[in-house]
PDB file of N, CA, C and O in Angstrom:
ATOM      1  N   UNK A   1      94.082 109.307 114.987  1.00  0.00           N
ATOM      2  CA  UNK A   1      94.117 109.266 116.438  1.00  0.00           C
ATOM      3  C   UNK A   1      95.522 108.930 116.887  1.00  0.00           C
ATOM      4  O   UNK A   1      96.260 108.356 116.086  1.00  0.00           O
ATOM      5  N   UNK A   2      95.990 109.262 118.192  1.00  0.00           N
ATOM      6  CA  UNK A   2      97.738 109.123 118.287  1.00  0.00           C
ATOM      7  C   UNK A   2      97.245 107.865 119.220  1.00  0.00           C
ATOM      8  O   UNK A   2      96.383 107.491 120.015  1.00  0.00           O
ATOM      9  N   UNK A   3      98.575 107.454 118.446  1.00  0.00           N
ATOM     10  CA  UNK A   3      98.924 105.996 119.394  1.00  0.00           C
ATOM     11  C   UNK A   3      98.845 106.148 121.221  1.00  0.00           C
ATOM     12  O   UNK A   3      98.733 107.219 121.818  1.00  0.00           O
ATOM     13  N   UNK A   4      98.945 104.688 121.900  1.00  0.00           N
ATOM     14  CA  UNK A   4      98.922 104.802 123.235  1.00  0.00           C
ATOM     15  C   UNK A   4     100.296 105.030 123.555  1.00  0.00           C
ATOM     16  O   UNK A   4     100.941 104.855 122.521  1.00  0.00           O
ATOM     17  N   UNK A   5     100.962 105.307 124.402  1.00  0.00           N
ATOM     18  CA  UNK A   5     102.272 104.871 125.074  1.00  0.00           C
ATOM     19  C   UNK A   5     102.872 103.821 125.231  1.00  0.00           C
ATOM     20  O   UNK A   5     104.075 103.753 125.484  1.00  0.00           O
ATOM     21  N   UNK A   6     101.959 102.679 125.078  1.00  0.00           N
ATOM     22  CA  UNK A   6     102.637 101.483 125.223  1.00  0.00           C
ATOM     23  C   UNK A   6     103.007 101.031 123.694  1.00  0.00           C
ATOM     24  O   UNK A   6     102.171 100.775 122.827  1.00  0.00           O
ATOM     25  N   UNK A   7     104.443 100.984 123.535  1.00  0.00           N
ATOM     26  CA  UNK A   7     104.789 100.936 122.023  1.00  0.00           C
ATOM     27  C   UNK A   7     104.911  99.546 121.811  1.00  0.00           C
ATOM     28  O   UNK A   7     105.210  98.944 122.842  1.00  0.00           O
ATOM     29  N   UNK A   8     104.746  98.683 120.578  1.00  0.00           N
ATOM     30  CA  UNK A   8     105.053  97.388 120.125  1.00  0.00           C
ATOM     31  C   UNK A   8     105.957  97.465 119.061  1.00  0.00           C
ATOM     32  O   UNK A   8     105.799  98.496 118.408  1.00  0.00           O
ATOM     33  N   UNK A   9     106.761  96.805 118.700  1.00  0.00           N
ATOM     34  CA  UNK A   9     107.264  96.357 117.807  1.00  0.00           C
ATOM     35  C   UNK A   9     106.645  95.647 116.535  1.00  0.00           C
ATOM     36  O   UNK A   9     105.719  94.904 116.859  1.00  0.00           O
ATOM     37  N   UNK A  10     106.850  95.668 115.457  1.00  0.00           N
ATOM     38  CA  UNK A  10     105.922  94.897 114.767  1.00  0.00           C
ATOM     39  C   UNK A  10     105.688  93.417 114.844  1.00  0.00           C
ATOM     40  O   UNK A  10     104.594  92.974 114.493  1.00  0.00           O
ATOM     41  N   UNK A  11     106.809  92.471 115.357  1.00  0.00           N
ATOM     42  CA  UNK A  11     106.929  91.677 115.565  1.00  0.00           C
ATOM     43  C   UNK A  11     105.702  91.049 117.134  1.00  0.00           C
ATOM     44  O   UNK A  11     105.008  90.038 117.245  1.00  0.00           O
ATOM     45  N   UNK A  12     105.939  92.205 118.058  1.00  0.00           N
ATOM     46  CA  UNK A  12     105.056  92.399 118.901  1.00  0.00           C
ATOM     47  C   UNK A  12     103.625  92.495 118.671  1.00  0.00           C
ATOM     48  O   UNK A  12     102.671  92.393 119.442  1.00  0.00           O
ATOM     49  N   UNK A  13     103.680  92.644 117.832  1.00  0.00           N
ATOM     50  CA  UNK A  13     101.881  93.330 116.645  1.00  0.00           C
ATOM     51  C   UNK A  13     101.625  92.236 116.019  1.00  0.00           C
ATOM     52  O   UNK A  13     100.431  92.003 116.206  1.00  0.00           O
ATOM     53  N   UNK A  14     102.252  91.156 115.155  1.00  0.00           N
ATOM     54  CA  UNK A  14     102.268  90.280 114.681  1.00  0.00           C
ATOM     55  C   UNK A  14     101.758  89.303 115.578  1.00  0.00           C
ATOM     56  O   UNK A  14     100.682  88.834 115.209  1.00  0.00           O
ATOM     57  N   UNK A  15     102.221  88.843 116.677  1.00  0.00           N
ATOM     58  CA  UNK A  15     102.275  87.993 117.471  1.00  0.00           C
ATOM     59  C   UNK A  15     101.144  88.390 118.189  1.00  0.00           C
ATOM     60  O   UNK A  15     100.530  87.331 118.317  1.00  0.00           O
ATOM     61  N   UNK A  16     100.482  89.278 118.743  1.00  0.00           N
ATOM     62  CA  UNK A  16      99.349  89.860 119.469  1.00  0.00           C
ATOM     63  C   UNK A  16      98.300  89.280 118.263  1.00  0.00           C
ATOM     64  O   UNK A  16      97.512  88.439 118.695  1.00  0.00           O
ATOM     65  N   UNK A  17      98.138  89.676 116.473  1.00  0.00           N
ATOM     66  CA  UNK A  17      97.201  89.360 116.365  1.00  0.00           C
ATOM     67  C   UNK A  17      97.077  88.192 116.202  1.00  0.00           C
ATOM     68  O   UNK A  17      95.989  87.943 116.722  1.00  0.00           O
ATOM     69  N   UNK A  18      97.670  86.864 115.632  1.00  0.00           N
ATOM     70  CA  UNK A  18      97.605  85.054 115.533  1.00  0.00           C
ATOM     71  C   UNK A  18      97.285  84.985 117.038  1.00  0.00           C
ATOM     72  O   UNK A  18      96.187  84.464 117.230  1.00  0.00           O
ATOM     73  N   UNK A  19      98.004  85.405 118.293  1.00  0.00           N
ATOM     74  CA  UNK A  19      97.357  85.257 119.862  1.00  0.00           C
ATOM     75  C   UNK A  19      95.451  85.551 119.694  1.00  0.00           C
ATOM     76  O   UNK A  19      94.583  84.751 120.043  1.00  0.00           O
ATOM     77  N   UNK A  20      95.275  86.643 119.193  1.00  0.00           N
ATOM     78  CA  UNK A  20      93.699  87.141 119.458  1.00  0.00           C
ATOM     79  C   UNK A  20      93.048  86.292 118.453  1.00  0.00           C
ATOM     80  O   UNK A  20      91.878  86.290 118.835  1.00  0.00           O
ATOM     81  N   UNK A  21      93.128  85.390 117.133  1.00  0.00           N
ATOM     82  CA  UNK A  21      92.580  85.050 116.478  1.00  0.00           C
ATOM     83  C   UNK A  21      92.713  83.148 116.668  1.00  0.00           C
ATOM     84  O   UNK A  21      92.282  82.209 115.999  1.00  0.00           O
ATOM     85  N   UNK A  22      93.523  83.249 117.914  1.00  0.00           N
ATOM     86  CA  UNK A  22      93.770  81.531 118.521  1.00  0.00           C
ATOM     87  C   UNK A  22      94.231  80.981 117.309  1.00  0.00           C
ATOM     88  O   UNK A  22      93.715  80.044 116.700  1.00  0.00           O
ATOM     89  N   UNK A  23      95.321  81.678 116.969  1.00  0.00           N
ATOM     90  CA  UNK A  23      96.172  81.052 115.848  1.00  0.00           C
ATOM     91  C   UNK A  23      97.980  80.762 116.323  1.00  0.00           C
ATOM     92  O   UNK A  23      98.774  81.605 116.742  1.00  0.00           O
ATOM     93  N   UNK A  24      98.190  79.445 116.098  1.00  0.00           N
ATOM     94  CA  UNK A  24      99.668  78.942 116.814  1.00  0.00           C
ATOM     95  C   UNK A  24     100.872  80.289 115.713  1.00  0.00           C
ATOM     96  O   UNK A  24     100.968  80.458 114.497  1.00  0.00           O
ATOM     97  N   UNK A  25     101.724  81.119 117.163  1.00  0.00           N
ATOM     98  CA  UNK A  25     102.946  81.900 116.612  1.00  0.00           C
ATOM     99  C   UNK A  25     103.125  81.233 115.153  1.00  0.00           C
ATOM    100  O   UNK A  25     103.208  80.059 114.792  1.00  0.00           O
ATOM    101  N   UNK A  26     103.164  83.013 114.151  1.00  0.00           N
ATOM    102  CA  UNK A  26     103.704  82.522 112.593  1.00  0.00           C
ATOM    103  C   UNK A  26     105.216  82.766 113.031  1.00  0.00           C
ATOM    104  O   UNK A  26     105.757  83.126 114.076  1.00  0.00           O
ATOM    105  N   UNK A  27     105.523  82.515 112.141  1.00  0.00           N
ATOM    106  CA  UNK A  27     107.335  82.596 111.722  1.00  0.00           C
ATOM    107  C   UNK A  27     107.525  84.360 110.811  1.00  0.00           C
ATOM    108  O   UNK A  27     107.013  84.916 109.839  1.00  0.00           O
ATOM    109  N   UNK A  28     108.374  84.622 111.662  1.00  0.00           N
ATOM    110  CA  UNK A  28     108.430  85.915 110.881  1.00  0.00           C
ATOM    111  C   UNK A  28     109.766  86.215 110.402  1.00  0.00           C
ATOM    112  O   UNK A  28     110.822  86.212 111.035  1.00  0.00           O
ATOM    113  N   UNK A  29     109.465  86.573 108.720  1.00  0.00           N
ATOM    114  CA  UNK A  29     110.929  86.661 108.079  1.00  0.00           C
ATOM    115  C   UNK A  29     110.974  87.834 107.541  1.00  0.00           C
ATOM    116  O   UNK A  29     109.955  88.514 107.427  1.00  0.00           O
ATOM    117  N   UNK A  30     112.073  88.209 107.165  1.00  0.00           N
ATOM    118  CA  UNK A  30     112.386  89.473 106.442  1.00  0.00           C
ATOM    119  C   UNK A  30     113.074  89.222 104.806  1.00  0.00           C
ATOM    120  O   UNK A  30     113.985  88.399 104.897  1.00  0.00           O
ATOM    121  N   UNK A  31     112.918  89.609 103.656  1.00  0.00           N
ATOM    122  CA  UNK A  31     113.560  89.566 102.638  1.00  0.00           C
ATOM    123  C   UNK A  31     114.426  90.630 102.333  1.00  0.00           C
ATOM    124  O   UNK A  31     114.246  91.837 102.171  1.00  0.00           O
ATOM    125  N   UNK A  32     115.692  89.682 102.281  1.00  0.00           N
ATOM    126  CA  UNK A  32     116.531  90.554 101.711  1.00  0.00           C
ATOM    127  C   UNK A  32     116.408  91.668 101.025  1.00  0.00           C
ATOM    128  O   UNK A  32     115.409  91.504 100.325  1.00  0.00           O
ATOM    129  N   UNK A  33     117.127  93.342 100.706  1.00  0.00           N
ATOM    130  CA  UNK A  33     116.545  94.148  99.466  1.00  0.00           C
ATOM    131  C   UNK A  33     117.026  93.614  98.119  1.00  0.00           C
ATOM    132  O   UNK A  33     116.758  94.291  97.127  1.00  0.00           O
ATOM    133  N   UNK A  34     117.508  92.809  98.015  1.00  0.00           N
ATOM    134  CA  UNK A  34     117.863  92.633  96.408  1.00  0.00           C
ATOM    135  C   UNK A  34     117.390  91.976  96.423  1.00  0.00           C
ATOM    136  O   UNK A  34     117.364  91.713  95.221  1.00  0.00           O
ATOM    137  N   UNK A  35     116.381  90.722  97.229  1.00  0.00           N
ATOM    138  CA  UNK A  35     115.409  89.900  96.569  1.00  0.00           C
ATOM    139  C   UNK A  35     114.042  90.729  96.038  1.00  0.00           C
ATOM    140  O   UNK A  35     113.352  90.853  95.025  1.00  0.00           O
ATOM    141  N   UNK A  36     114.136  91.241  97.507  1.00  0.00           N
ATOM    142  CA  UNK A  36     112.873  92.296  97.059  1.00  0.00           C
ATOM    143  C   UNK A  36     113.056  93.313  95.188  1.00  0.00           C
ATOM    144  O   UNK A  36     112.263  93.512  94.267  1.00  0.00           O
ATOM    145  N   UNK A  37     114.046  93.566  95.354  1.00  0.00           N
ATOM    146  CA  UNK A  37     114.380  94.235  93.943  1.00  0.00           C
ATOM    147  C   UNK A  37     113.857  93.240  92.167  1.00  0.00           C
ATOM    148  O   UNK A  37     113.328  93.483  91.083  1.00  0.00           O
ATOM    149  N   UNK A  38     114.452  92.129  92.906  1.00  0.00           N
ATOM    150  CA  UNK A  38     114.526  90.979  91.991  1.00  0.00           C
ATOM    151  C   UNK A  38     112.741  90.728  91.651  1.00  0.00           C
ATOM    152  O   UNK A  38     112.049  90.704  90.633  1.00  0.00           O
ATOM    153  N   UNK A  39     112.548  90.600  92.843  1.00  0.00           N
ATOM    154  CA  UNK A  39     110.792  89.924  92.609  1.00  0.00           C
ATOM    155  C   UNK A  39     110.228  91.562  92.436  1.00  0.00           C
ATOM    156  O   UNK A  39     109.294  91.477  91.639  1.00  0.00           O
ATOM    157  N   UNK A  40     110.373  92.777  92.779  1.00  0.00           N
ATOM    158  CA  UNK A  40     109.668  93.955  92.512  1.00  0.00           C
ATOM    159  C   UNK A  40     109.523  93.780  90.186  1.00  0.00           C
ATOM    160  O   UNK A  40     108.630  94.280  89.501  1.00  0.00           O
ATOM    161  N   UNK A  41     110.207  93.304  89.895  1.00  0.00           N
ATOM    162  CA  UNK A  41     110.521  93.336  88.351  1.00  0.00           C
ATOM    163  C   UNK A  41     109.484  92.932  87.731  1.00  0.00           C
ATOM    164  O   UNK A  41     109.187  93.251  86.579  1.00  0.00           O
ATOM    165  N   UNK A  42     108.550  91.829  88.827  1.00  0.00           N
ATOM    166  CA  UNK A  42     107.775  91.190  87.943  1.00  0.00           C
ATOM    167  C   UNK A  42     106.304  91.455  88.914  1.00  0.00           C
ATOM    168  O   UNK A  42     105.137  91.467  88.524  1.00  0.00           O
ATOM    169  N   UNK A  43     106.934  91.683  90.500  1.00  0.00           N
ATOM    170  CA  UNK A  43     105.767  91.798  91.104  1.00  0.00           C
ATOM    171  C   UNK A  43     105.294  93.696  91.764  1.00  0.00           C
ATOM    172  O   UNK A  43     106.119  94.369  92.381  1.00  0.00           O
ATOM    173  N   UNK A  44     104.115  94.116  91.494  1.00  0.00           N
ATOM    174  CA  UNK A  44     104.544  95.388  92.049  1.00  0.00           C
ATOM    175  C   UNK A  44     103.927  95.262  93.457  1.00  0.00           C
ATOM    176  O   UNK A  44     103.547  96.276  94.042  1.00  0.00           O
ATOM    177  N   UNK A  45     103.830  94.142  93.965  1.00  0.00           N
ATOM    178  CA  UNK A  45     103.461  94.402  95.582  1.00  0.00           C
ATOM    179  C   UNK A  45     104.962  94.248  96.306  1.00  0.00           C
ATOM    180  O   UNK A  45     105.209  94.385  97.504  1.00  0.00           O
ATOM    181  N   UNK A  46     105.487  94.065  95.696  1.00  0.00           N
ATOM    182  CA  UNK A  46     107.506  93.697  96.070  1.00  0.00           C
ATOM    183  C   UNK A  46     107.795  94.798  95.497  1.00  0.00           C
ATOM    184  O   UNK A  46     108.756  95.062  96.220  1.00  0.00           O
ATOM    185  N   UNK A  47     107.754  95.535  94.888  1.00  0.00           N
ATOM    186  CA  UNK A  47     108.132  96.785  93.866  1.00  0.00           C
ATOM    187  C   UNK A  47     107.615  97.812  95.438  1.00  0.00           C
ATOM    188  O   UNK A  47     108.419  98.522  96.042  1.00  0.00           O
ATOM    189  N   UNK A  48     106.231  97.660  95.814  1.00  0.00           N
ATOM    190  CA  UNK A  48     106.355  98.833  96.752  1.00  0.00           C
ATOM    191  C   UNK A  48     106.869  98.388  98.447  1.00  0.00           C
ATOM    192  O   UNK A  48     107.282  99.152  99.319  1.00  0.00           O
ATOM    193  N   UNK A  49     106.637  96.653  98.527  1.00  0.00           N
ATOM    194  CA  UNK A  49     107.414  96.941  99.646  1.00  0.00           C
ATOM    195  C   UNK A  49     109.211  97.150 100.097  1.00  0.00           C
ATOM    196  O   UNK A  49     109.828  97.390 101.135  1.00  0.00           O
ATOM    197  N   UNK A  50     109.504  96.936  98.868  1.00  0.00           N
ATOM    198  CA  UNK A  50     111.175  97.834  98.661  1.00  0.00           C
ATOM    199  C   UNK A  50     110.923  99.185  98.456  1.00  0.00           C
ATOM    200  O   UNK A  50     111.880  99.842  98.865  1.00  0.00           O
ATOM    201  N   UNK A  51     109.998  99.905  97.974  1.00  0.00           N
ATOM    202  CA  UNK A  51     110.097 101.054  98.226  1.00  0.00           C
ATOM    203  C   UNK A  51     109.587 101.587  99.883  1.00  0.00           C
ATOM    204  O   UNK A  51     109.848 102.680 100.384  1.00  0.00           O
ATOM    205  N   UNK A  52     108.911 100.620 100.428  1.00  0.00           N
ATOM    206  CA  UNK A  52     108.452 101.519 101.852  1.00  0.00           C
ATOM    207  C   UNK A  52     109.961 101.182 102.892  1.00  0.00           C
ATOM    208  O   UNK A  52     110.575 102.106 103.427  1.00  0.00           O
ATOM    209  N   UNK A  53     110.303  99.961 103.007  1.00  0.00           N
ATOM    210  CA  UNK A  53     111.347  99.420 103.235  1.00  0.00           C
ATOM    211  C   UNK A  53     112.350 100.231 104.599  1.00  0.00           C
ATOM    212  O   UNK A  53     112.824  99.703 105.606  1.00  0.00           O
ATOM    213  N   UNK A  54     112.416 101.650 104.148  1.00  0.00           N
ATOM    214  CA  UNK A  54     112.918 102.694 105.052  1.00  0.00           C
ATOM    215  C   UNK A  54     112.291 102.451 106.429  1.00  0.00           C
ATOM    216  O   UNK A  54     112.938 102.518 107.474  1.00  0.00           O
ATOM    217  N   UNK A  55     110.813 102.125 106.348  1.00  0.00           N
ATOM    218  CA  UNK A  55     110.486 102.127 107.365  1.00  0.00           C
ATOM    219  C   UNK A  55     110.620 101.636 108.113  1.00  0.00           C
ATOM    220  O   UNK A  55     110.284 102.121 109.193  1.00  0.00           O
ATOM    221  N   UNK A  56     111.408  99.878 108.026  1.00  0.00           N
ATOM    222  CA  UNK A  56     111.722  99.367 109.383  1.00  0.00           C
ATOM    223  C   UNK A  56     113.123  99.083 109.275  1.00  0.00           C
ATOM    224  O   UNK A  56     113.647  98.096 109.793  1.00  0.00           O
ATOM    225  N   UNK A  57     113.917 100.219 108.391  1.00  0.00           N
ATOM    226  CA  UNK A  57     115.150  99.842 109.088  1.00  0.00           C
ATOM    227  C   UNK A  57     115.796 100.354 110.333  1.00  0.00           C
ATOM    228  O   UNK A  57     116.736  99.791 110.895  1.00  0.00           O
ATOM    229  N   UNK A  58     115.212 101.491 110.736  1.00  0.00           N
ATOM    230  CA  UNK A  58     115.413 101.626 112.487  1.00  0.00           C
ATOM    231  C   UNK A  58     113.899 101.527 112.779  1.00  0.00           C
ATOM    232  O   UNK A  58     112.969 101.459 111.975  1.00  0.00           O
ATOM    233  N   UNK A  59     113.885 101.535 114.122  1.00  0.00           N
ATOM    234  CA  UNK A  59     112.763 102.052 114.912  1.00  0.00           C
ATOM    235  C   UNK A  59     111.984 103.241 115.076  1.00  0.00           C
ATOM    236  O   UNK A  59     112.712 103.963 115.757  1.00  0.00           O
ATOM    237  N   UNK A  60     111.033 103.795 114.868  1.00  0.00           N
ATOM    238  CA  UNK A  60     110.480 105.121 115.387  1.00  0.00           C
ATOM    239  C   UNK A  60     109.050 104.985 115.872  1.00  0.00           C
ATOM    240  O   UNK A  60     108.142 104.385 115.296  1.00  0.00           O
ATOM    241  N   UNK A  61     109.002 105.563 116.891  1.00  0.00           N
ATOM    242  CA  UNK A  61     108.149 105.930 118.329  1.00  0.00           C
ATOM    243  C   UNK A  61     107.598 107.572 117.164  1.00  0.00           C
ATOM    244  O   UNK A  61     108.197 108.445 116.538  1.00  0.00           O
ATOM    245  N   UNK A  62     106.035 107.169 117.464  1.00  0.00           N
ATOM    246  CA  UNK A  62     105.371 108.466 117.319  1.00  0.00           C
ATOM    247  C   UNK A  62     104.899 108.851 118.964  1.00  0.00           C
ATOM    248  O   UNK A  62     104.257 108.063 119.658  1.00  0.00           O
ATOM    249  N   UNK A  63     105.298 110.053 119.372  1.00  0.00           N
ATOM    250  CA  UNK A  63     105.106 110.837 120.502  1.00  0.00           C
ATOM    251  C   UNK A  63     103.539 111.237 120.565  1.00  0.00           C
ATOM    252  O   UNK A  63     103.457 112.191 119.791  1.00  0.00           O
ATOM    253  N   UNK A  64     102.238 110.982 121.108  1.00  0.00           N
ATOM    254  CA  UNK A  64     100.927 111.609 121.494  1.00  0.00           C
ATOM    255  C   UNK A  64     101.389 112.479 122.605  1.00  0.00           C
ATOM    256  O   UNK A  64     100.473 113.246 122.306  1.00  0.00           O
ATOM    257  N   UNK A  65     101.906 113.021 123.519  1.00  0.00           N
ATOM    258  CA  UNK A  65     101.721 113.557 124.371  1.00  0.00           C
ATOM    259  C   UNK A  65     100.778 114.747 124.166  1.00  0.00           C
ATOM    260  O   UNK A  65      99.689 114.960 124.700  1.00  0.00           O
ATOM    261  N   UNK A  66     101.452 115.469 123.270  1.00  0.00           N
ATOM    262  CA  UNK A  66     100.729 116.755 122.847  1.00  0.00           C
ATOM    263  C   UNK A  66      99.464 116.962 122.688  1.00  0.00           C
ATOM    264  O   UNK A  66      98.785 117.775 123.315  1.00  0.00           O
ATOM    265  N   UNK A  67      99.069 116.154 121.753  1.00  0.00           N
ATOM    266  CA  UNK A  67      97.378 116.282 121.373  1.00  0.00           C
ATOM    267  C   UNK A  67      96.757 115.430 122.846  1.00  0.00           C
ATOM    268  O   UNK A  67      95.531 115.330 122.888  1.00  0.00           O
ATOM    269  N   UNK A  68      97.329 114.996 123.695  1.00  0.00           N
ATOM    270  CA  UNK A  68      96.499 113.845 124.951  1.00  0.00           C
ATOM    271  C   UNK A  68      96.323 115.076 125.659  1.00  0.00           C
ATOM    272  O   UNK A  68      95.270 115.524 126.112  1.00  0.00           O
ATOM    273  N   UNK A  69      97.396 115.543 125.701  1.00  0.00           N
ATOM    274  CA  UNK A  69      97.371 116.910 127.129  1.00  0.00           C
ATOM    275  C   UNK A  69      96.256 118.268 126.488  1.00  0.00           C
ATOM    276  O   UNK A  69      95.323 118.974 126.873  1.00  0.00           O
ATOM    277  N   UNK A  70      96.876 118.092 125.606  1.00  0.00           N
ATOM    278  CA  UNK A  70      95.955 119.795 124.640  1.00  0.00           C
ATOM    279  C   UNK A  70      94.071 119.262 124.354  1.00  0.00           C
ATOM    280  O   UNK A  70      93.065 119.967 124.426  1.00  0.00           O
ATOM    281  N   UNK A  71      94.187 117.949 124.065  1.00  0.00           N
ATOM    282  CA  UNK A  71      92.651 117.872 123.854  1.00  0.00           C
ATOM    283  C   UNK A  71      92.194 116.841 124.008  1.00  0.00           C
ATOM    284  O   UNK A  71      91.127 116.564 123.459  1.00  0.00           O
ATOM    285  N   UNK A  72      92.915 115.855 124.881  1.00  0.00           N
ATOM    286  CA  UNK A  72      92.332 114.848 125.861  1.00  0.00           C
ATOM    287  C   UNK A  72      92.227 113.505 125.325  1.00  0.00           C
ATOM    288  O   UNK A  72      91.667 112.592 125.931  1.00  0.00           O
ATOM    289  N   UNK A  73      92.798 113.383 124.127  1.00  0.00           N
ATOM    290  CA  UNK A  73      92.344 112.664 123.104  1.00  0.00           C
ATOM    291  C   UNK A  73      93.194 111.219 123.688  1.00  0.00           C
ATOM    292  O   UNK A  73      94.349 111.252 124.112  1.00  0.00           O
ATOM    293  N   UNK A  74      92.524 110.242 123.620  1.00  0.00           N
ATOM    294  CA  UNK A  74      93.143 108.871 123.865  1.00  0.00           C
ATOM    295  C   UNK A  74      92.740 107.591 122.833  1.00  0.00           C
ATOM    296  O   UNK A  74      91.655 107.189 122.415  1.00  0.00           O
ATOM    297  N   UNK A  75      93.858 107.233 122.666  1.00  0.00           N
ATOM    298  CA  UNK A  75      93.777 106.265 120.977  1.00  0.00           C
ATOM    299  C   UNK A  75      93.311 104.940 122.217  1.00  0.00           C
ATOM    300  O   UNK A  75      93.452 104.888 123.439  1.00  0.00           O
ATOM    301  N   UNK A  76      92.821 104.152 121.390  1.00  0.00           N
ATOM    302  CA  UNK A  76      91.776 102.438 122.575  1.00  0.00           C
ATOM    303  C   UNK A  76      93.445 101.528 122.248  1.00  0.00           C
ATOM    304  O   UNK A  76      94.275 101.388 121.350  1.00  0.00           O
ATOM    305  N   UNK A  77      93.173 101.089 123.677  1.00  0.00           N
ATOM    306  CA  UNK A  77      94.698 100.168 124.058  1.00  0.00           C
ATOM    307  C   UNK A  77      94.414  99.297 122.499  1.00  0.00           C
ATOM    308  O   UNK A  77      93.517  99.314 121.656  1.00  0.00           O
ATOM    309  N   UNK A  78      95.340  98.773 122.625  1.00  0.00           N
ATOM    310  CA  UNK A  78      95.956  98.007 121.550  1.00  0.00           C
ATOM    311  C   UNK A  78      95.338  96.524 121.655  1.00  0.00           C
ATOM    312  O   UNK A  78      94.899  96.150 120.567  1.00  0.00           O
ATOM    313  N   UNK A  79      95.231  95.832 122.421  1.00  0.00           N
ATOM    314  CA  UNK A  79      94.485  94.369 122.799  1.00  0.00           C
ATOM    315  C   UNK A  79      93.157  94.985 122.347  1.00  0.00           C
ATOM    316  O   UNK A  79      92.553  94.169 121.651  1.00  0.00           O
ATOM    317  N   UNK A  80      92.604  95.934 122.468  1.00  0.00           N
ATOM    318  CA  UNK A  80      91.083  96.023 122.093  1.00  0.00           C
ATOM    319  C   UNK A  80      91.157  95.599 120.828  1.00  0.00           C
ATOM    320  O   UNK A  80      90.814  94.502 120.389  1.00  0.00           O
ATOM    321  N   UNK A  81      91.877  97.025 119.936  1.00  0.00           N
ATOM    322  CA  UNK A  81      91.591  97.361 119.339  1.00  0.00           C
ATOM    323  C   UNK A  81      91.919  95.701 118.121  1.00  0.00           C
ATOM    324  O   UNK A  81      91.203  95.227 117.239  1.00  0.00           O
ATOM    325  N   UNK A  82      92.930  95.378 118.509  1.00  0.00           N
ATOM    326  CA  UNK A  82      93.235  93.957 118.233  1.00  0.00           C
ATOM    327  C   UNK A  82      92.404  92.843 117.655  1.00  0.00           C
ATOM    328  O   UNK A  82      92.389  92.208 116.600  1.00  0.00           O
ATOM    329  N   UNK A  83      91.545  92.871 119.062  1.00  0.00           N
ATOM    330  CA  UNK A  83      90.586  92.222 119.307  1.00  0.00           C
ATOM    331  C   UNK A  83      89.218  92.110 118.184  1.00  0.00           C
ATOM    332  O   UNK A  83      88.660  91.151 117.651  1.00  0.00           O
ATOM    333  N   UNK A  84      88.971  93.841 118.124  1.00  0.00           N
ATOM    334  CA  UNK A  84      87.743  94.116 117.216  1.00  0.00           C
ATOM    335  C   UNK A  84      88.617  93.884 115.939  1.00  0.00           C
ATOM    336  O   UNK A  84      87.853  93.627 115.009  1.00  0.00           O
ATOM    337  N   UNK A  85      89.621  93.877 115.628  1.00  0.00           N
ATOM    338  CA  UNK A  85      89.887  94.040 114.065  1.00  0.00           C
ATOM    339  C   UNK A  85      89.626  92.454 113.876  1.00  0.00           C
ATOM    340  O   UNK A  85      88.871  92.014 113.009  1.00  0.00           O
ATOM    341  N   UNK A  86      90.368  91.621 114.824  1.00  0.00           N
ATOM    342  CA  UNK A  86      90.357  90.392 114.676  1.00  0.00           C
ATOM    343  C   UNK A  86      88.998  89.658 114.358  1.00  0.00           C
ATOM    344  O   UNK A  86      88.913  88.804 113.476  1.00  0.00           O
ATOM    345  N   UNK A  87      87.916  90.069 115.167  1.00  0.00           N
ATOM    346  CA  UNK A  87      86.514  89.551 115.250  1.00  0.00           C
ATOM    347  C   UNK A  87      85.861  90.445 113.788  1.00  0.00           C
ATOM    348  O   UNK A  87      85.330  89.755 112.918  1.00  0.00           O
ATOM    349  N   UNK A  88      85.908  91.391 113.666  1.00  0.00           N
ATOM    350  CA  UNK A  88      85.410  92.003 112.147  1.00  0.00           C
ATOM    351  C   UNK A  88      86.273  90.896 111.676  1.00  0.00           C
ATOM    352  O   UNK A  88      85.621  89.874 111.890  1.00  0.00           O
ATOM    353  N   UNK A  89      87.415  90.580 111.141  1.00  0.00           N
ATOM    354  CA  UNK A  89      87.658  89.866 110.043  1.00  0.00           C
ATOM    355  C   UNK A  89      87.049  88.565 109.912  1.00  0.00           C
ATOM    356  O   UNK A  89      86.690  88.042 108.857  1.00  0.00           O
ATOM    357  N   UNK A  90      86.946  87.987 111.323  1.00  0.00           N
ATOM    358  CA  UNK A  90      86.152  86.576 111.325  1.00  0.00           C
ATOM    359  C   UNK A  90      84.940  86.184 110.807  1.00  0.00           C
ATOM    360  O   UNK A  90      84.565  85.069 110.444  1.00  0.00           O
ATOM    361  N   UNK A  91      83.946  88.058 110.832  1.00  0.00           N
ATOM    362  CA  UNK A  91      82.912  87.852 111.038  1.00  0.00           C
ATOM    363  C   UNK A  91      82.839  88.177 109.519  1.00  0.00           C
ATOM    364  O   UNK A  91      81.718  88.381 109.054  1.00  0.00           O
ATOM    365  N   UNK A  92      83.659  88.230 108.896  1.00  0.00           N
ATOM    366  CA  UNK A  92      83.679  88.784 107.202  1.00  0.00           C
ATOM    367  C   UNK A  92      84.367  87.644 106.524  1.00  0.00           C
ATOM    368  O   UNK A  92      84.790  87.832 105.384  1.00  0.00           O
ATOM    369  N   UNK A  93      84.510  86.589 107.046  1.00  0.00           N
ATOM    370  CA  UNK A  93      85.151  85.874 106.281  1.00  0.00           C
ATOM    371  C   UNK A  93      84.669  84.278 105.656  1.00  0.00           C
ATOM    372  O   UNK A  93      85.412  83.664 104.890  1.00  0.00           O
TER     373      UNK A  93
END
């Protein structure tokens, strides 16, 4: 489903879900790539997030216009959708 128009940042995304789950702002850090390299050696969940890594070194906006106008299609605001992921996890945990 394509995203809404209203874009977040991940940091923005982060902070929306500890808000919906009445959890006090985490601290958000980034690791260096040569730590990541260092700990990928022994760990492979560090092994692939140095390999995805590309992805937040700029920004990119995925565009819906197309499929909204051509077939009406609308992705659920982001606080919802937030919301339900947040309450499924509660309710699974």
């Amino acid at each position: 489903m394509p995203p809404r128009p209203d874009t977040r940042t991940t940091r923005q995304l982060v902070e929306s879900v500890y808000a919906q789950a009445g959890q006090p702002r985490a601290k958000f850090r980034t690791l260096p790539p040569l730590l990541l390299r260092a700990l990928g050696v022994v760990n492979p969940t560090m092994r692939e997030l140095l390999e995805m890594q590309y992805q937040f070194e700029e920004p990119f906006i995925v565009d819906s216009s197309k499929i909204a106008s051509k077939l009406g299609a609308e992705a659920t605001p982001i606080e919802q959708a937030l919301q339900e992921a947040v309450r499924s996890y509660q309710l699974h945990t």
